[in-house]
Gaussian input, Z-matrix of N, CA and C with variables (Angstrom, degrees):
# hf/3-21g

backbone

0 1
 N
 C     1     B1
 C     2     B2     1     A1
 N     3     B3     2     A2     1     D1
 C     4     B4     3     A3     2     D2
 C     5     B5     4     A4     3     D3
 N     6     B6     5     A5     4     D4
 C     7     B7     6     A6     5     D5
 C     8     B8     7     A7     6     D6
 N     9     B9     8     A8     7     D7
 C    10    B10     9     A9     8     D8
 C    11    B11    10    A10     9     D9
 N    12    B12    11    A11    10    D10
 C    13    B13    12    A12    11    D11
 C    14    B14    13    A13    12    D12
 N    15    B15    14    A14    13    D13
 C    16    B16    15    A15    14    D14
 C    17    B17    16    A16    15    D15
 N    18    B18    17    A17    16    D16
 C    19    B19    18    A18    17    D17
 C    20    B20    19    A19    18    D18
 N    21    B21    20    A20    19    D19
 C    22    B22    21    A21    20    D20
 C    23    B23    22    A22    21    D21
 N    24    B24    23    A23    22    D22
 C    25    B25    24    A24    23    D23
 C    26    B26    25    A25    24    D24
 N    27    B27    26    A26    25    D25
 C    28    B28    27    A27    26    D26
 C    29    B29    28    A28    27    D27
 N    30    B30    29    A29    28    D28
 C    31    B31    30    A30    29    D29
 C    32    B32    31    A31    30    D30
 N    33    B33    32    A32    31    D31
 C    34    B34    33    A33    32    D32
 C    35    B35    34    A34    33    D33
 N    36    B36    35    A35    34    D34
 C    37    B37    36    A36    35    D35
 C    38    B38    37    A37    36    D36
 N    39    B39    38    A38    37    D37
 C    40    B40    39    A39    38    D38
 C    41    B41    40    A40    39    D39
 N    42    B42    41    A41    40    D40
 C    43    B43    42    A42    41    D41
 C    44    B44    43    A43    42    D42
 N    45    B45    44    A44    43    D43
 C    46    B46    45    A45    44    D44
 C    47    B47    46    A46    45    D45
 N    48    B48    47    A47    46    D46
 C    49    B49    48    A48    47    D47
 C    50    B50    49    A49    48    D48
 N    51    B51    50    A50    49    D49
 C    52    B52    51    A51    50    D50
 C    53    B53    52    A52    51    D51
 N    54    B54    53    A53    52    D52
 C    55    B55    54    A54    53    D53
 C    56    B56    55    A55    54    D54
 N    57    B57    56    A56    55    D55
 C    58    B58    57    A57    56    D56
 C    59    B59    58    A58    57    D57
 N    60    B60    59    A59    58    D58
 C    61    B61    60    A60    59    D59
 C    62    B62    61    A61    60    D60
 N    63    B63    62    A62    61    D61
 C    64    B64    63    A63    62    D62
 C    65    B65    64    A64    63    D63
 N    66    B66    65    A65    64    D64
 C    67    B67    66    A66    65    D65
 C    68    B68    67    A67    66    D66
 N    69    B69    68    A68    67    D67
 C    70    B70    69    A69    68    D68
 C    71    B71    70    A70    69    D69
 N    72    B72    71    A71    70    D70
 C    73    B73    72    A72    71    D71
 C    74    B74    73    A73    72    D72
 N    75    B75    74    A74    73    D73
 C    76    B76    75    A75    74    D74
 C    77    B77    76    A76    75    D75
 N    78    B78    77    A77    76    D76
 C    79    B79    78    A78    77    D77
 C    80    B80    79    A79    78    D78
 N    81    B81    80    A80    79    D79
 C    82    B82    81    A81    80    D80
 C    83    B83    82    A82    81    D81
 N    84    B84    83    A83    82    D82
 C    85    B85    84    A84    83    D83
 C    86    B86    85    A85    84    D84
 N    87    B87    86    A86    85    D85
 C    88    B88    87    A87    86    D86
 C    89    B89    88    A88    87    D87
 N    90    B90    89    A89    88    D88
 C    91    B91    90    A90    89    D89
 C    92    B92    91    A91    90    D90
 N    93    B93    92    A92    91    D91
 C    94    B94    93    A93    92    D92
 C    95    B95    94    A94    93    D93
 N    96    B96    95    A95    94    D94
 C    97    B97    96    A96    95    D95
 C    98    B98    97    A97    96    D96
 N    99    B99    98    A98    97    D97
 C   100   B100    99    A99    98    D98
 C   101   B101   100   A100    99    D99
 N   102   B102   101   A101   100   D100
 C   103   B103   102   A102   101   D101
 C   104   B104   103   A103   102   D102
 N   105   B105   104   A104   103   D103
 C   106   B106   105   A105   104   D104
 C   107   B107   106   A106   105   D105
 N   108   B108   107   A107   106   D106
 C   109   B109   108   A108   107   D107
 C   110   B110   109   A109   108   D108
 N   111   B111   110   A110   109   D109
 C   112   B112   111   A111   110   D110
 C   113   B113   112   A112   111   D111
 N   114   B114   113   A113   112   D112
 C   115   B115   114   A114   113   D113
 C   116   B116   115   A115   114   D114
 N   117   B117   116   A116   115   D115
 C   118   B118   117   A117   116   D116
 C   119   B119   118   A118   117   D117
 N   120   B120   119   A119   118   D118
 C   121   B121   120   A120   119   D119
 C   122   B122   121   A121   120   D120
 N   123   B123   122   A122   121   D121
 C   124   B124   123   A123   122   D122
 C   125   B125   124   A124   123   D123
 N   126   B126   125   A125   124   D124
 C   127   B127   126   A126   125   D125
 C   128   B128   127   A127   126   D126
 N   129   B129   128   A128   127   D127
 C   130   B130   129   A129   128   D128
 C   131   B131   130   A130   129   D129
 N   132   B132   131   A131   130   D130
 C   133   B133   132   A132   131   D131
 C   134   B134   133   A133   132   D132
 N   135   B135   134   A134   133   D133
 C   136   B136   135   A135   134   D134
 C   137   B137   136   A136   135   D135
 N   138   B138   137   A137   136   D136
 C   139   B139   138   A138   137   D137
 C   140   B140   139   A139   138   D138
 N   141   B141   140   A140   139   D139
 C   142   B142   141   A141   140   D140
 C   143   B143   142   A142   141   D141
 N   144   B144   143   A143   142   D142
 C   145   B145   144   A144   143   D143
 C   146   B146   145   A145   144   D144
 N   147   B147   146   A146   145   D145
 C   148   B148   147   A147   146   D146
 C   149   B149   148   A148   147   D147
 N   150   B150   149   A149   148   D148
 C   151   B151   150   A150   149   D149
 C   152   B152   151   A151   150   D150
 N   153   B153   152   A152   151   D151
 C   154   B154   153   A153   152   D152
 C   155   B155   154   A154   153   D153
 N   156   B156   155   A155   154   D154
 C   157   B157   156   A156   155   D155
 C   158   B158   157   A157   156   D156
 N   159   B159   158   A158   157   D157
 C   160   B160   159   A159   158   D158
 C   161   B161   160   A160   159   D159
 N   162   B162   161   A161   160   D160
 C   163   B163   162   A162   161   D161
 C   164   B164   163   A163   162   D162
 N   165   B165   164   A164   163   D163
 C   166   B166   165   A165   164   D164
 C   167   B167   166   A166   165   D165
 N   168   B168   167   A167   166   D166
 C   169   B169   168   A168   167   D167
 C   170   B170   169   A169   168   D168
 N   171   B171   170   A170   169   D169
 C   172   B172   171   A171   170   D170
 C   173   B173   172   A172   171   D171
 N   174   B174   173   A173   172   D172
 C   175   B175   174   A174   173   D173
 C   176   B176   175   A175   174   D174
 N   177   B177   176   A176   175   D175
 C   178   B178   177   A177   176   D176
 C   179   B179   178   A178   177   D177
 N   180   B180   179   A179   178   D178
 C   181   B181   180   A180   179   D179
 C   182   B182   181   A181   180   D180
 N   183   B183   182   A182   181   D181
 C   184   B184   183   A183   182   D182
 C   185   B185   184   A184   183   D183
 N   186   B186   185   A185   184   D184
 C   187   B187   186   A186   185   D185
 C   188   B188   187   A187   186   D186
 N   189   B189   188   A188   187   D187
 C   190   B190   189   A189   188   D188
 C   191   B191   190   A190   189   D189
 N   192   B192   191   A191   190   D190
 C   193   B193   192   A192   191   D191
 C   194   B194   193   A193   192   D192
 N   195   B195   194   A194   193   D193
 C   196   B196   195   A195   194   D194
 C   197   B197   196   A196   195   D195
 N   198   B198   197   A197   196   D196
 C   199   B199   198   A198   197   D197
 C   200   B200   199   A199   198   D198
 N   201   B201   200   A200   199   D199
 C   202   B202   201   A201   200   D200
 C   203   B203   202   A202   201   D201
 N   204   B204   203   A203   202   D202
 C   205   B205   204   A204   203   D203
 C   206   B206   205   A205   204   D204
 N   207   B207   206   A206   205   D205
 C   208   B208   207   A207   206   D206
 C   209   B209   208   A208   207   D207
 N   210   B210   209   A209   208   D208
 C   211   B211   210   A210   209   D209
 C   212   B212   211   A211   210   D210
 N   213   B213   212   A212   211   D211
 C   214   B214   213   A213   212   D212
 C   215   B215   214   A214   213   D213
 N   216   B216   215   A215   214   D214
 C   217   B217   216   A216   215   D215
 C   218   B218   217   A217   216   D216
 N   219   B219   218   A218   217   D217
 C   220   B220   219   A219   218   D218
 C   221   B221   220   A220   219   D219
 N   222   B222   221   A221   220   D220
 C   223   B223   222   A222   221   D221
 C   224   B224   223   A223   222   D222
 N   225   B225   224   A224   223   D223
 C   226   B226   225   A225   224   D224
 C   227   B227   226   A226   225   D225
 N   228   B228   227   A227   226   D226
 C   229   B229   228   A228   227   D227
 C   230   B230   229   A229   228   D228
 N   231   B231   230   A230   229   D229
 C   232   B232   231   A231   230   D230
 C   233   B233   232   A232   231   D231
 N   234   B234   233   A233   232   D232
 C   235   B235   234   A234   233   D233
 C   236   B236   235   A235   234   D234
 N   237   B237   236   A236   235   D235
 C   238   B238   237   A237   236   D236
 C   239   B239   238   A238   237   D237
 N   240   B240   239   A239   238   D238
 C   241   B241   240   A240   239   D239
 C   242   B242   241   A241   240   D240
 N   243   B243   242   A242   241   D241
 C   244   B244   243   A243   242   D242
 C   245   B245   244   A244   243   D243
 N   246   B246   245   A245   244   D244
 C   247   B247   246   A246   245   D245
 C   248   B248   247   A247   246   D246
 N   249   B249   248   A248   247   D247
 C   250   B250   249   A249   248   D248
 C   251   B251   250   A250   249   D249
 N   252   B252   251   A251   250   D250
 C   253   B253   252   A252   251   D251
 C   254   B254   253   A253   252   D252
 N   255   B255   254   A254   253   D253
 C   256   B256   255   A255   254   D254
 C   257   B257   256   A256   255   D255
 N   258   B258   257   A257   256   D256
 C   259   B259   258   A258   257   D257
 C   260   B260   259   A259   258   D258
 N   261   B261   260   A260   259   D259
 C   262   B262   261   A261   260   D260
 C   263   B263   262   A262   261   D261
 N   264   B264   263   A263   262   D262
 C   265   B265   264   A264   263   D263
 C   266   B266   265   A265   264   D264
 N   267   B267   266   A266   265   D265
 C   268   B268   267   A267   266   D266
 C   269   B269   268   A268   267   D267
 N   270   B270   269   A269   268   D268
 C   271   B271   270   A270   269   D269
 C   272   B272   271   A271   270   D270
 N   273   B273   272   A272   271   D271
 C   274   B274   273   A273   272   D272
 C   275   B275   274   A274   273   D273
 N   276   B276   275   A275   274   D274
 C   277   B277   276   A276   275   D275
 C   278   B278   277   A277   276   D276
 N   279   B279   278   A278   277   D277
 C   280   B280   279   A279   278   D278
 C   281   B281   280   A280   279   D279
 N   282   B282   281   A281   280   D280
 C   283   B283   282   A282   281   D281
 C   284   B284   283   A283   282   D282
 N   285   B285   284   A284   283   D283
 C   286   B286   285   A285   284   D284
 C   287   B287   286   A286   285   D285
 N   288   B288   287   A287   286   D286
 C   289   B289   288   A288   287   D287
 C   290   B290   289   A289   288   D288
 N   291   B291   290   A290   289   D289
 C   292   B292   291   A291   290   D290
 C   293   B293   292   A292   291   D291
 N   294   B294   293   A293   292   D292
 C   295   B295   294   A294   293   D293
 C   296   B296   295   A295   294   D294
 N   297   B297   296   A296   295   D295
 C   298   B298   297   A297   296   D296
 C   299   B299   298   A298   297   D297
 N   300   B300   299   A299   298   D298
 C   301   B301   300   A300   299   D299
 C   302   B302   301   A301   300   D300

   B1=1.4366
   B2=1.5289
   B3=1.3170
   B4=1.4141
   B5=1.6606
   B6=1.4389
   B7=1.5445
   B8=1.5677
   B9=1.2271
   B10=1.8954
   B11=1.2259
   B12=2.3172
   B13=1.5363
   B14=1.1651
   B15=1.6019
   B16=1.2994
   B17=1.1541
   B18=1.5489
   B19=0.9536
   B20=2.0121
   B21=1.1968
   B22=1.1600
   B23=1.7958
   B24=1.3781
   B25=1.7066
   B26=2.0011
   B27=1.0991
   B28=1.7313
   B29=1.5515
   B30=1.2780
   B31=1.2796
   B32=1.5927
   B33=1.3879
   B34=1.3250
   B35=1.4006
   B36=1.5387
   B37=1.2419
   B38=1.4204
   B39=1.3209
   B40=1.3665
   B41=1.7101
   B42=1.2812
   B43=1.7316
   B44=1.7169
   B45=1.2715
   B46=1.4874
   B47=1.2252
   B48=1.4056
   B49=1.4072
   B50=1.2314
   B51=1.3021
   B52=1.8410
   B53=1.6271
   B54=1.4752
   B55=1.1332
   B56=2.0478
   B57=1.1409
   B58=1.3927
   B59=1.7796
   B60=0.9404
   B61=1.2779
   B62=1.6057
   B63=1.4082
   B64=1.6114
   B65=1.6921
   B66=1.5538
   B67=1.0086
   B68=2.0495
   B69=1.5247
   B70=1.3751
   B71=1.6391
   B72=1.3570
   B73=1.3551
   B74=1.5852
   B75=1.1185
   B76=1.5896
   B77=1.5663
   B78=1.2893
   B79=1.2221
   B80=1.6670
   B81=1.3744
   B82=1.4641
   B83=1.4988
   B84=1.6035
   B85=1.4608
   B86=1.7229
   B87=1.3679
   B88=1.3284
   B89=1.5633
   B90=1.0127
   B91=1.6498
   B92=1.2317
   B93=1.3067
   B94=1.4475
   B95=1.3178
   B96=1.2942
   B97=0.9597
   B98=1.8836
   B99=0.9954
   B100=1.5882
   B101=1.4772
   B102=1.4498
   B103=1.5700
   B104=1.5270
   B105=1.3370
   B106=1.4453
   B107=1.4702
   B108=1.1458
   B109=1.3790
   B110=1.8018
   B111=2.2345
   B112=1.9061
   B113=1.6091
   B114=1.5198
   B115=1.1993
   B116=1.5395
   B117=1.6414
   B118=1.5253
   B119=1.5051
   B120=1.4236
   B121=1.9882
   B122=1.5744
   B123=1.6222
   B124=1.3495
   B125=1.9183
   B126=0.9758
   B127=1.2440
   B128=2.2344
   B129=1.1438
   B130=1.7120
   B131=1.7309
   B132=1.5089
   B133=1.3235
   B134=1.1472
   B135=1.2414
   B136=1.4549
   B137=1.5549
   B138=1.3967
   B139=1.3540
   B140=1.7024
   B141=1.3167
   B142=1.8077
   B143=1.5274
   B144=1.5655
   B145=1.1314
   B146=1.3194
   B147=1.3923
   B148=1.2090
   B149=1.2879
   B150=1.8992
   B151=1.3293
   B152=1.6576
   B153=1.3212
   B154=0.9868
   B155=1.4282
   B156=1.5540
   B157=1.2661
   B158=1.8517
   B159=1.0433
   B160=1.3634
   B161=1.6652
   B162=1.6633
   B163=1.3232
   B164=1.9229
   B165=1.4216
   B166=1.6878
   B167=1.2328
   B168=1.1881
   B169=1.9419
   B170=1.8633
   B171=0.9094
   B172=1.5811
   B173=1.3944
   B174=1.4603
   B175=1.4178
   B176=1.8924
   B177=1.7892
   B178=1.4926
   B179=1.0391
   B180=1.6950
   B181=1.4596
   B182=1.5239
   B183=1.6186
   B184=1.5811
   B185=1.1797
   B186=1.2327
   B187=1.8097
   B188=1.7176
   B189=1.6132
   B190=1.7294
   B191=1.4482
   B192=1.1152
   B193=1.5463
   B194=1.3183
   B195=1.5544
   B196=1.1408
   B197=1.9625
   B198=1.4217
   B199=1.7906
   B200=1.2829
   B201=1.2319
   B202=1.2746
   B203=1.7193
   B204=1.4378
   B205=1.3293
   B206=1.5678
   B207=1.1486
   B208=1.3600
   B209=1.4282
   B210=1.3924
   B211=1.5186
   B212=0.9626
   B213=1.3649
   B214=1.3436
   B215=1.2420
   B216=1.1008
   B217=1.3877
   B218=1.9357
   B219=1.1478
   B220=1.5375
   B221=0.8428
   B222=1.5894
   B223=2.0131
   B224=1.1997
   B225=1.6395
   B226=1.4328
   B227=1.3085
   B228=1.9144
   B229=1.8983
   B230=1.3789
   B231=1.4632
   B232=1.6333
   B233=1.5226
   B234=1.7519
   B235=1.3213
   B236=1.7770
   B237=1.3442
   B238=1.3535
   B239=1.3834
   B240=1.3796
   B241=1.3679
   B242=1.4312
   B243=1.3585
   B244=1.2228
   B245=1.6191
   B246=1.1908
   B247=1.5362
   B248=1.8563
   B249=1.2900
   B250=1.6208
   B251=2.0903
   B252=1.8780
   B253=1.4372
   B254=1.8966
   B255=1.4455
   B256=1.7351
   B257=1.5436
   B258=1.3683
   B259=1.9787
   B260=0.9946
   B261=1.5159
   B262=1.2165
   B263=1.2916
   B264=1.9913
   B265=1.1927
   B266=1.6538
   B267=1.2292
   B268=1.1848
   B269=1.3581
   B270=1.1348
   B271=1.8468
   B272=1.2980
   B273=1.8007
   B274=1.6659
   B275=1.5836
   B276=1.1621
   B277=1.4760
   B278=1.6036
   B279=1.5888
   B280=1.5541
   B281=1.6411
   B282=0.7033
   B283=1.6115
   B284=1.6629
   B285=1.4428
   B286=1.5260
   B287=1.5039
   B288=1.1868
   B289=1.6941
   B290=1.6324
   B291=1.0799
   B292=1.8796
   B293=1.6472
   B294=1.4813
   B295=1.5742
   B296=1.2644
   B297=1.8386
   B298=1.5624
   B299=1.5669
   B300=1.9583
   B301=1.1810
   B302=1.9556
   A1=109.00
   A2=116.87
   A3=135.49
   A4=86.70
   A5=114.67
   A6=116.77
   A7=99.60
   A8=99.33
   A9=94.32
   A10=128.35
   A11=96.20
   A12=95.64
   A13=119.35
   A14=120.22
   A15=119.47
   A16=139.21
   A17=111.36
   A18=153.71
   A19=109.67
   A20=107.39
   A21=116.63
   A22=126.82
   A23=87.41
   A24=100.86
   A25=87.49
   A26=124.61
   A27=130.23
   A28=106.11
   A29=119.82
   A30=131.17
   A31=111.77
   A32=119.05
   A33=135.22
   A34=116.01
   A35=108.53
   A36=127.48
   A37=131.30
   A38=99.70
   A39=114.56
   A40=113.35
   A41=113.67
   A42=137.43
   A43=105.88
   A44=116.55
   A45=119.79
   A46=103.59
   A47=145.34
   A48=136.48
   A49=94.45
   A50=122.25
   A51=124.14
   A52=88.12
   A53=119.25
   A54=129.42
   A55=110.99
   A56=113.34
   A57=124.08
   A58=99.07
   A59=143.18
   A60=162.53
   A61=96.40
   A62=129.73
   A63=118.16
   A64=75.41
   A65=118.77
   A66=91.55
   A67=99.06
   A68=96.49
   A69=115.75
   A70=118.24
   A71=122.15
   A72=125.25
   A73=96.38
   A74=137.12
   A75=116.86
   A76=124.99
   A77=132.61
   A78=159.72
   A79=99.14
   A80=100.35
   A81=96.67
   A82=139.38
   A83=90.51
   A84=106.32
   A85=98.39
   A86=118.73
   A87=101.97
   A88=131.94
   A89=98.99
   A90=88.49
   A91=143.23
   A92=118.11
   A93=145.13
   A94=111.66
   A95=131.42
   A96=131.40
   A97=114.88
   A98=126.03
   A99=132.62
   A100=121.42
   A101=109.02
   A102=107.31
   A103=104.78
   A104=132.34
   A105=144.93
   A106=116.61
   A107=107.87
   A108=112.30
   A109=103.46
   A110=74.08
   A111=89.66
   A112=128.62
   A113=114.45
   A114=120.07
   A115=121.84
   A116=100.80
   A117=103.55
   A118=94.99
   A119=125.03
   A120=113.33
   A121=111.94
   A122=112.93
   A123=110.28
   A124=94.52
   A125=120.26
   A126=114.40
   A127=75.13
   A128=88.21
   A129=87.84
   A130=122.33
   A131=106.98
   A132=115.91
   A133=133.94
   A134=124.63
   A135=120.61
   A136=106.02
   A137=108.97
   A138=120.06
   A139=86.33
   A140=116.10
   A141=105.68
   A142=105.62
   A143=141.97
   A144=159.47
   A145=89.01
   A146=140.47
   A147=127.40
   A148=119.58
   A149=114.59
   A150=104.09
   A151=129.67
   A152=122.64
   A153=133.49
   A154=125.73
   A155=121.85
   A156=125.26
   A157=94.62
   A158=123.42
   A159=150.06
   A160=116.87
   A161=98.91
   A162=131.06
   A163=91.28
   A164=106.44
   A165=84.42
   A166=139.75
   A167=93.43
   A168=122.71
   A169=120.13
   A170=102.41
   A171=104.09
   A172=130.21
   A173=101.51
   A174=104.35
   A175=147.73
   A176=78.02
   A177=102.66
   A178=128.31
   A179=124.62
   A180=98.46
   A181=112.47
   A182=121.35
   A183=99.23
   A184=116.74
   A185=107.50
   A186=113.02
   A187=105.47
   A188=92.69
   A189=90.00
   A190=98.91
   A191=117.49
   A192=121.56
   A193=144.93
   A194=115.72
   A195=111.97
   A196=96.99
   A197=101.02
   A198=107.68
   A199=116.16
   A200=134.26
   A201=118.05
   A202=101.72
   A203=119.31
   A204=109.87
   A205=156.48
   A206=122.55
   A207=133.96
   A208=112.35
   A209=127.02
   A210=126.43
   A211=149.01
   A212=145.81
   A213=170.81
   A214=116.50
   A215=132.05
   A216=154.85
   A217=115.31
   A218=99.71
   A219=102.99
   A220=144.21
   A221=119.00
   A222=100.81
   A223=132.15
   A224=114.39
   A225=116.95
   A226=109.29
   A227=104.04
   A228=105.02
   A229=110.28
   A230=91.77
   A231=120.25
   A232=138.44
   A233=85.38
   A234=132.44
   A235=116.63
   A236=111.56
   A237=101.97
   A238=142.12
   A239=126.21
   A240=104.57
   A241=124.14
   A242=125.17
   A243=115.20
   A244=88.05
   A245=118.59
   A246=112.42
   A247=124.55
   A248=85.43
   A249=113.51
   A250=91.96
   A251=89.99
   A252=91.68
   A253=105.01
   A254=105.17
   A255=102.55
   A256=104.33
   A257=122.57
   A258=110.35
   A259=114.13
   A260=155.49
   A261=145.59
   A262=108.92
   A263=109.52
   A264=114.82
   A265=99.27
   A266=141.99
   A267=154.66
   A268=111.66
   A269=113.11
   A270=106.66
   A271=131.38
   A272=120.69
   A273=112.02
   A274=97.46
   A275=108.48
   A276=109.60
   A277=115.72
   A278=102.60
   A279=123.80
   A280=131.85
   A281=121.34
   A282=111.00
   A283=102.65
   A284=123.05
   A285=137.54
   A286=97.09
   A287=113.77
   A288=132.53
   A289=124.76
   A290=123.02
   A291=105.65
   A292=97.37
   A293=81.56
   A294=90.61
   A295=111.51
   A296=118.74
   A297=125.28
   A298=80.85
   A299=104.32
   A300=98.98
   A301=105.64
   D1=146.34
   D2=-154.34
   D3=-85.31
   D4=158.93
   D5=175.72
   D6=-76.21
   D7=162.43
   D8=163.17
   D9=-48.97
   D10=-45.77
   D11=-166.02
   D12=-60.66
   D13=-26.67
   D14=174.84
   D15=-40.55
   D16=-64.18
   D17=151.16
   D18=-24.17
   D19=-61.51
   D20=164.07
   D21=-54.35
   D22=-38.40
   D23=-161.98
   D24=-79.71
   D25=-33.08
   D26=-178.28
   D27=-70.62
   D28=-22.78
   D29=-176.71
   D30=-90.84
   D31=-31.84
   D32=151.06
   D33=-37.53
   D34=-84.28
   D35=157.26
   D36=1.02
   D37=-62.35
   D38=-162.68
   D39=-91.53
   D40=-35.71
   D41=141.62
   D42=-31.06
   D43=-57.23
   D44=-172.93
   D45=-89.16
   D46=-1.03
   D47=173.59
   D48=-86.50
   D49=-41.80
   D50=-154.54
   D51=-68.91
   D52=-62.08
   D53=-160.41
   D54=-50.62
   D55=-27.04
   D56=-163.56
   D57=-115.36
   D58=-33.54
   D59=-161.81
   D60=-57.15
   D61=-2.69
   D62=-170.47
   D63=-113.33
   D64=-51.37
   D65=-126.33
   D66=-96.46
   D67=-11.08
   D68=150.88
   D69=-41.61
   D70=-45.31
   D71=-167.29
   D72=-94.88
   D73=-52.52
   D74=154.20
   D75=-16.92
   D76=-67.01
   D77=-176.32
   D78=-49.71
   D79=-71.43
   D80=168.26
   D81=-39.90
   D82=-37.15
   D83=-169.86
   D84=-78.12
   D85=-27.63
   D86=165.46
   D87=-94.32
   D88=-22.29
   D89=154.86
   D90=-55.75
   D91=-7.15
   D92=173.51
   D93=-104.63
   D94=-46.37
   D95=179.55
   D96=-46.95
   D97=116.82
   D98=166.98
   D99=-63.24
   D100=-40.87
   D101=-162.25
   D102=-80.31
   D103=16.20
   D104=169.90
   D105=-108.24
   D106=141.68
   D107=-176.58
   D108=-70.01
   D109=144.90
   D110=162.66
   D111=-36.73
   D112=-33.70
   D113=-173.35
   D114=-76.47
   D115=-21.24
   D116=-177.45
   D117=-115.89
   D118=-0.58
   D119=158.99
   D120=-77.01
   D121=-13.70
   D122=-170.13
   D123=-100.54
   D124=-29.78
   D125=-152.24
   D126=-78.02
   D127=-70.61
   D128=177.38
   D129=-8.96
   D130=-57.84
   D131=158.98
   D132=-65.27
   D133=-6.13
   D134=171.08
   D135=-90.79
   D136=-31.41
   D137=-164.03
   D138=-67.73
   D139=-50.63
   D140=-167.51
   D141=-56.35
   D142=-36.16
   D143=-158.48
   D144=-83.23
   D145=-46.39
   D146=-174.05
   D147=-70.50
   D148=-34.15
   D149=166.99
   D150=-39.97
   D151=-172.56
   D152=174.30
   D153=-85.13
   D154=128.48
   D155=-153.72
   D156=-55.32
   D157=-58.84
   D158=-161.91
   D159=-41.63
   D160=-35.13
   D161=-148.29
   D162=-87.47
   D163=-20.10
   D164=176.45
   D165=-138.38
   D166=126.48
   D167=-167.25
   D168=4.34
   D169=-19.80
   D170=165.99
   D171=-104.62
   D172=-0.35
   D173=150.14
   D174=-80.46
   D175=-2.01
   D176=166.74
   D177=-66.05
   D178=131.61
   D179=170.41
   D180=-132.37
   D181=145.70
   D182=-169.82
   D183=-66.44
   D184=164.94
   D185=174.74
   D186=-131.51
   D187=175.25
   D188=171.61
   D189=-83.74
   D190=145.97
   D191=141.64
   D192=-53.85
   D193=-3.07
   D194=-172.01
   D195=-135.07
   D196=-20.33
   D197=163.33
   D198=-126.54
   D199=-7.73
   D200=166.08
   D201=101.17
   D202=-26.04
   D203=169.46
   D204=-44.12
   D205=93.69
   D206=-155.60
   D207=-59.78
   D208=-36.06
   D209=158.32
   D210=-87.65
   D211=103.02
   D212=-149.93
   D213=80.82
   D214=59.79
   D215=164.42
   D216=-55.05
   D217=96.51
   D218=150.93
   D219=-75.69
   D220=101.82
   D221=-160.47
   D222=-83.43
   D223=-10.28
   D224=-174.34
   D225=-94.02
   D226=17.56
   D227=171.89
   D228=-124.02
   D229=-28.31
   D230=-167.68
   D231=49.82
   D232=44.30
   D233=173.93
   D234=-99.03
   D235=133.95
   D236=147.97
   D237=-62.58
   D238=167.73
   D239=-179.38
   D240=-64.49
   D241=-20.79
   D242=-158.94
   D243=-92.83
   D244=-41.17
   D245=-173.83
   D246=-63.40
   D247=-13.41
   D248=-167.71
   D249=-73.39
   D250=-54.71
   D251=-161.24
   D252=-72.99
   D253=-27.10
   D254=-176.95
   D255=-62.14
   D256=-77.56
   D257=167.82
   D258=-35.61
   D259=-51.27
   D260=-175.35
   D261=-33.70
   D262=-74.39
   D263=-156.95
   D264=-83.54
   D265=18.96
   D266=153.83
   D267=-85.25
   D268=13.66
   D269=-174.14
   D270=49.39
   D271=17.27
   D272=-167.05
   D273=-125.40
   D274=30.43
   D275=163.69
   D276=-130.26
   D277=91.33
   D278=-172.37
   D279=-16.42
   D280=70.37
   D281=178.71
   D282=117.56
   D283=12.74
   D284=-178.63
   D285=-103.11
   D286=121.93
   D287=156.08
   D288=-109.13
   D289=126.77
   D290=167.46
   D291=-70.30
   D292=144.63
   D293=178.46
   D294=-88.23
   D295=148.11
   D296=-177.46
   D297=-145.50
   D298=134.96
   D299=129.89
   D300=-152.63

């Protein structure tokens, strides 16, 4: 099981992506942009650097939902593996069978 702080600190994270995520993708969009001057593609980039380290989207990482575990993550349950496989073969994960043939 994942520590709390972790757990906490991913929950942070993800709060500060939503929050920055408009104005992050603006920024981007001008730094790429050509038909603007050097002076406002650079100033653009400093402005993204000034945001907050925390604030962007690839600093996320999935977890389980029910331990906090960062490795082997299933996303269309959003379970780890081991937690994925204990409900499974417990029958409380809907429309999940172990396979036999």
């Amino acid at each position: 099981m994942a520590r709390l702080a972790m757990r906490v600190k991913e929950i942070k994270r993800s709060k500060l992506a939503a929050k920055y995520a408009v104005k992050r993708a603006d920024l981007k969009k001008k730094c790429i942009d050509t038909t603007i001057s050097d002076e406002e593609r650079e100033a653009a980039r400093t402005a993204i650097q000034k945001l907050p380290r925390n604030s962007a989207p690839s600093r996320q990482r999935n977890r389980c939902k029910l331990t906090g575990r960062a490795r082997g993550y299933v996303g269309d349950f959003g379970l780890c593996r081991n937690e994925f496989r204990r409900l499974a073969s417990y029958g409380q994960i809907p429309g999940v069978t172990k396979a036999s043939w």
